[in-house]
N, CA, C and O atoms as a GROMACS GRO file, in nm:
protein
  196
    1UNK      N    1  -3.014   0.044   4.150
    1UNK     CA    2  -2.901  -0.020   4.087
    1UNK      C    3  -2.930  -0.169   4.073
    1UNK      O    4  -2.984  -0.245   4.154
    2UNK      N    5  -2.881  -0.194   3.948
    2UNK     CA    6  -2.915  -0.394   3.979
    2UNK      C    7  -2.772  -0.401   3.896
    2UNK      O    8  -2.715  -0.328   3.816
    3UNK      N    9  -2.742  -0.542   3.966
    3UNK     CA   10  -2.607  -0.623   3.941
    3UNK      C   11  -2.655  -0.682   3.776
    3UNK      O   12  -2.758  -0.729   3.728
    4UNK      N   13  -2.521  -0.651   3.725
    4UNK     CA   14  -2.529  -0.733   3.606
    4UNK      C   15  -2.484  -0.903   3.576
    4UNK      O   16  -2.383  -0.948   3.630
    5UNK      N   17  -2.564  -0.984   3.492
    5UNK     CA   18  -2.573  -1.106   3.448
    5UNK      C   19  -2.458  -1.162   3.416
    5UNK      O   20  -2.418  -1.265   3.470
    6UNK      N   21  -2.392  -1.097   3.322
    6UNK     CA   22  -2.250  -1.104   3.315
    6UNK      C   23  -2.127  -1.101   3.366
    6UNK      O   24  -2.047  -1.195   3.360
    7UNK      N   25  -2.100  -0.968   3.432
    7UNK     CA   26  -1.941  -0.925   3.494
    7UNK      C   27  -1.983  -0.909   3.631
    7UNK      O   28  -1.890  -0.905   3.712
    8UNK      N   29  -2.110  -0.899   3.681
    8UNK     CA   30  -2.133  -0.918   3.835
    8UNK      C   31  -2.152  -0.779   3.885
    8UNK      O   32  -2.223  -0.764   3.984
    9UNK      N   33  -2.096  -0.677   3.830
    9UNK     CA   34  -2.069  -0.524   3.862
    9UNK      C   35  -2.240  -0.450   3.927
    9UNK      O   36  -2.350  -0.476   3.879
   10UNK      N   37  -2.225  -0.399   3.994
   10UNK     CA   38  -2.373  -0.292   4.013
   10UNK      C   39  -2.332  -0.159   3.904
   10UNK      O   40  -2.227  -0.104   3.869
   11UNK      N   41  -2.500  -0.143   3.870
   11UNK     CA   42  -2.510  -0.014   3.759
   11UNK      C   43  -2.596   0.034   3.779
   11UNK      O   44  -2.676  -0.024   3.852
   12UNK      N   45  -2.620   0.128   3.742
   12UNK     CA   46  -2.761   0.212   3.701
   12UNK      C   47  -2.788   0.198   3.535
   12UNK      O   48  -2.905   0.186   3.497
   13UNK      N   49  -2.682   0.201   3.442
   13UNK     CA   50  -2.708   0.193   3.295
   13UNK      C   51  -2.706   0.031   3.239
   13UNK      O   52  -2.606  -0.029   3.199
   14UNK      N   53  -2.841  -0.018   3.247
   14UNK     CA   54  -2.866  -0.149   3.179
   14UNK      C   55  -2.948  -0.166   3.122
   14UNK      O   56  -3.012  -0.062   3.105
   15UNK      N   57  -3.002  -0.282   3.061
   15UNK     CA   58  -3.083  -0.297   3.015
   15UNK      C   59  -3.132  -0.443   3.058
   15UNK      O   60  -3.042  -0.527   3.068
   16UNK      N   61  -3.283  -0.489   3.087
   16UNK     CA   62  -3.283  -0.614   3.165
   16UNK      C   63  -3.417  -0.661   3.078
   16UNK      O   64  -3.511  -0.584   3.059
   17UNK      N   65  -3.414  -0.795   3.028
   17UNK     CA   66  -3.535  -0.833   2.951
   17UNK      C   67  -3.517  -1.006   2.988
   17UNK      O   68  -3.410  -1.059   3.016
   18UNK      N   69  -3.615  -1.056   2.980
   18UNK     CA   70  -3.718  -1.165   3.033
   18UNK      C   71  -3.638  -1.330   2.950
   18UNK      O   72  -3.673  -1.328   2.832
   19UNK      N   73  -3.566  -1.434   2.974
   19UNK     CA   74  -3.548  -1.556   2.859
   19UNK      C   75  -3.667  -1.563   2.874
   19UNK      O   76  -3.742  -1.551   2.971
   20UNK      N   77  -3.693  -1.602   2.675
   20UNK     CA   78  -3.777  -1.666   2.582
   20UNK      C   79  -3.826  -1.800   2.647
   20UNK      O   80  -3.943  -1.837   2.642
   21UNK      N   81  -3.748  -1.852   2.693
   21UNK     CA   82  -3.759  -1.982   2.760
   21UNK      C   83  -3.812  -2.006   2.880
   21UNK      O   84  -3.897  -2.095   2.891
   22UNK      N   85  -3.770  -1.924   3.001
   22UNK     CA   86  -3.795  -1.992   3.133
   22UNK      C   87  -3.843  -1.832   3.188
   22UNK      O   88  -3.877  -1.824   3.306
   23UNK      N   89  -3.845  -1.712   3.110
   23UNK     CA   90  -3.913  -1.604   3.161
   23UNK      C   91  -3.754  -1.502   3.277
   23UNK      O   92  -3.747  -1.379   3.291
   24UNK      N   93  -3.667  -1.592   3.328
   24UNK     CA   94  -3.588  -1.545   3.434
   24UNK      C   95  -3.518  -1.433   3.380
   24UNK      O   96  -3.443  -1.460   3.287
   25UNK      N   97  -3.525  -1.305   3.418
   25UNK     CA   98  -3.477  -1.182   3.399
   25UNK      C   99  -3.340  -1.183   3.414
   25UNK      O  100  -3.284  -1.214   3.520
   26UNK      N  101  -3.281  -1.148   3.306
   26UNK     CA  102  -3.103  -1.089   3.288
   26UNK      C  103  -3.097  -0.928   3.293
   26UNK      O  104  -3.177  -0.852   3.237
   27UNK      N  105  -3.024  -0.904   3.344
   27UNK     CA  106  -2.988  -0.759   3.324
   27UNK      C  107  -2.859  -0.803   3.312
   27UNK      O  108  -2.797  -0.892   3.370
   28UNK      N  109  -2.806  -0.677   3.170
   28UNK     CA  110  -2.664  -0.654   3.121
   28UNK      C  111  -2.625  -0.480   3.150
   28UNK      O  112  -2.706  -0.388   3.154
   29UNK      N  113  -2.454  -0.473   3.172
   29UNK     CA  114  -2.453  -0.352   3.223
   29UNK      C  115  -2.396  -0.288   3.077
   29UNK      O  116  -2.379  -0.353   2.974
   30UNK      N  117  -2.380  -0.185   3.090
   30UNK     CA  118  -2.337  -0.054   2.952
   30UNK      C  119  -2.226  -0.165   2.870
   30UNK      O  120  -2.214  -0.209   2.756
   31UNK      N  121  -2.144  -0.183   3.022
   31UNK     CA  122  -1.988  -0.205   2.944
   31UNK      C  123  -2.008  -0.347   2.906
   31UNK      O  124  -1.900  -0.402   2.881
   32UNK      N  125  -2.121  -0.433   2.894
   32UNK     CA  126  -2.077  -0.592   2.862
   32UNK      C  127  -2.151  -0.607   2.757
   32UNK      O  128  -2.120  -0.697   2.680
   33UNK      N  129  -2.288  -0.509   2.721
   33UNK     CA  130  -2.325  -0.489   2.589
   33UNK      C  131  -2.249  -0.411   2.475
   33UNK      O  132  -2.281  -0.407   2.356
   34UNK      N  133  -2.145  -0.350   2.535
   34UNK     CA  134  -2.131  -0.255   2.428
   34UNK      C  135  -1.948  -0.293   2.362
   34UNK      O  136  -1.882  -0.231   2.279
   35UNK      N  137  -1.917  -0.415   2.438
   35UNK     CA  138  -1.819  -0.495   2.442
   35UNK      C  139  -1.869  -0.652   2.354
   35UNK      O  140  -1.796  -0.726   2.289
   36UNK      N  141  -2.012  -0.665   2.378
   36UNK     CA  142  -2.057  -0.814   2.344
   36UNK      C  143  -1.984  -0.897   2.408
   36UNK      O  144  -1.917  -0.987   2.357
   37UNK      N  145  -1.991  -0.873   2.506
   37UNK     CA  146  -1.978  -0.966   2.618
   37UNK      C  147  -2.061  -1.126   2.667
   37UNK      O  148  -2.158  -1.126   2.742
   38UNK      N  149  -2.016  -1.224   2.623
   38UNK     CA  150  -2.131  -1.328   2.626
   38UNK      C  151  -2.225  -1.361   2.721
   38UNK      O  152  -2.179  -1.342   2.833
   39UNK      N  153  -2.354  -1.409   2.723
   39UNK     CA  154  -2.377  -1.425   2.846
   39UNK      C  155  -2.503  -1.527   2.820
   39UNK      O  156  -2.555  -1.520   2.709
   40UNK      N  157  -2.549  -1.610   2.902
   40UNK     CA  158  -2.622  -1.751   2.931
   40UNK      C  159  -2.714  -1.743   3.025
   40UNK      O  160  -2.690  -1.717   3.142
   41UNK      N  161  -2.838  -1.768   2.972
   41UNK     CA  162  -2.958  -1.764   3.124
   41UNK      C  163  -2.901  -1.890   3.218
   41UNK      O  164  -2.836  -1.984   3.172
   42UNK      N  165  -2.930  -1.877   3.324
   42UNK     CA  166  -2.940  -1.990   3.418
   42UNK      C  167  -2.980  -2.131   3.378
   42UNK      O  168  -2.927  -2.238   3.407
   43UNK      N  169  -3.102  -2.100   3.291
   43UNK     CA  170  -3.160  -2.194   3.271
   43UNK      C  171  -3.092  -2.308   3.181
   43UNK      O  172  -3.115  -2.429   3.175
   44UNK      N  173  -2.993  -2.222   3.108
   44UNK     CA  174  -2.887  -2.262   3.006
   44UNK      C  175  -2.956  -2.291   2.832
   44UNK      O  176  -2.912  -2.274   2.718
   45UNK      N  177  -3.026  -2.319   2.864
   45UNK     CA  178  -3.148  -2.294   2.688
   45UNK      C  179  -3.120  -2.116   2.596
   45UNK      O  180  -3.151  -2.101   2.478
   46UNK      N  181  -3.064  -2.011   2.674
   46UNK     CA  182  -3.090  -1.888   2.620
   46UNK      C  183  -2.937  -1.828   2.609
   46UNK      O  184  -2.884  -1.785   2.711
   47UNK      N  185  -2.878  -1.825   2.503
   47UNK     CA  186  -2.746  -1.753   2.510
   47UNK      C  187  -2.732  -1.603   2.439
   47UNK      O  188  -2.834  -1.535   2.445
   48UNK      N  189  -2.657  -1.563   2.394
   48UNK     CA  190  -2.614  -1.456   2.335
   48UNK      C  191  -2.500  -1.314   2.325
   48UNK      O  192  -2.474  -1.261   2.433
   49UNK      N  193  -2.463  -1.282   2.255
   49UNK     CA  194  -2.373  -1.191   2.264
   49UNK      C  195  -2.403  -1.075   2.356
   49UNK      O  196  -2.321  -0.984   2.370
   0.00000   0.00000   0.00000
């Protein structure tokens, strides 16, 4: 299970890929992609729906 980037929740259904920028891995859960739920790397350079 990994916690999602967004709403904080633990899942099993995500999807987790690398910022363009600083490499630091996001994982998003079912319900915050499929909502477009916003969300911001850490790094703050990488945003998106």
């Amino acid at each position: 299970m990994k916690r999602c980037s967004t709403c904080g929740r633990l899942t099993k259904e995500y999807a987790e890929f690398p910022c363009p920028e600083c490499s630091e891995k996001t994982v998003r859960c079912h319900h915050c992609r499929e909502i477009r739920n916003p969300y911001k790397c850490k790094c703050g350079n990488f945003e998106g729906p």
